[in-house]
N, C-alpha and C positions, 0 to 999 in steps of 0.2 A: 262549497264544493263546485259551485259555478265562475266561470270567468268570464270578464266584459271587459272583452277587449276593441269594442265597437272606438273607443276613445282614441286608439292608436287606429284605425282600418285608414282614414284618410293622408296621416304623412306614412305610413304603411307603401300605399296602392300608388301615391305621389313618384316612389324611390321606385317603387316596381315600375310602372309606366315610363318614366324616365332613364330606366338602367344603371341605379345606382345601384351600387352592392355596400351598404353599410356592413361596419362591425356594429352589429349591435350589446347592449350592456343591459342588459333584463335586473341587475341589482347596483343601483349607485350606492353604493359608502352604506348604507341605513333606512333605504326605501321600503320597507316594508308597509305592507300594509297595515291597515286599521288593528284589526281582528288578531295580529299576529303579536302575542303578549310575551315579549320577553327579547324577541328577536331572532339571533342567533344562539341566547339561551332557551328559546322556545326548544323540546326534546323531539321534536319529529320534524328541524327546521329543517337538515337535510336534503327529505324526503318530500319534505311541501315544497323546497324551493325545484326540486326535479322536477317536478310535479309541473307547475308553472311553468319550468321553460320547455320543457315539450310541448304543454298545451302551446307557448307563444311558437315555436317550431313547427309545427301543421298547422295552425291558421297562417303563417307565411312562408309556406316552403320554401321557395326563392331564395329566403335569405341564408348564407354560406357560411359567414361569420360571425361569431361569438366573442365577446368576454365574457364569459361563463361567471367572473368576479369579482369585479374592480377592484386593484389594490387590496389585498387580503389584510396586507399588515396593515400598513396604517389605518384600515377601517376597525382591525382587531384591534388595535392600540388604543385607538380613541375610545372606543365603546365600552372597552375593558379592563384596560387596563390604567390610564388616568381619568376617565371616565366624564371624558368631555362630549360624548355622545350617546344615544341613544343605547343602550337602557341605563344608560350611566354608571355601569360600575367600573371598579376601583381597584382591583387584588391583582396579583401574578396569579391565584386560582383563575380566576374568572377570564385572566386573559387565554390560559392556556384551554380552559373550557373553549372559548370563544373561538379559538386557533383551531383547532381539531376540528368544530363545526365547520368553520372557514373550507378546511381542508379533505373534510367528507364529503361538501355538498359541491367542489371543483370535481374530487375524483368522481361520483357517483351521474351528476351531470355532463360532464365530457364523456362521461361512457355512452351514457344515452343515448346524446346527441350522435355519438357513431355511428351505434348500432341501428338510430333512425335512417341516418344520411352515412354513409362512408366521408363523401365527399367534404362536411360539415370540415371548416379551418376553425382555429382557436388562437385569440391575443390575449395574452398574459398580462397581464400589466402590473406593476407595483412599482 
């Protein structure tokens, strides 16, 4: 239930002292953590992943923009659907599992992120 995000405070404070305004990407392709068993088939992955990017959202207010979810498909393709990535499965079930998680934790998190900051932009990418 705790976050450490001391690891990120220094290219963090770097971008802020300098006036960059990255888009930042709080999920590449299958970064999940340790602890997180299954992934995007984890059943509260969602809700955890909101979770995380608001806490990463107040420890750097500054920052404006979001990819909220790198590449939804082909992250959902590969994980699930030919299962060349992490958790590696394999079905048309599992992708569409995996797709809907995808697509809960964009809607659920870009509301968020609103409701935190108005101002908060968003890059889509796939």
């Amino acid at each position: 239930g705790e976050f450490d995000f001391t690891w990120m405070d220094v290219p963090m404070r770097f971008m802020e002292r300098n006036g960059m305004s990255p888009v930042v990407d709080p999920l590449h392709h299958v970064s999940f953590p340790d602890w997180l068993e299954g992934g995007f088939f984890h059943p509260l992955f969602p809700k955890l992943y909101e979770r995380f990017v608001l806490e990463f959202a107040r420890r750097y207010p500054w920052v404006r923009r979001f990819t909220v979810f790198n590449e939804p498909l082909p992250t959902t393709i590969f994980c699930s659907l030919n299962g060349t990535w992490y958790p590696h499965r394999a079905s048309e079930e599992d992708f569409v599992t995996a797709a809907l998680a995808a697509a809960r934790s964009i809607a659920i998190t870009t509301a968020s992120l609103k409701r935190l900051d108005p101002a908060n932009e968003f890059v889509h990418i796939d």
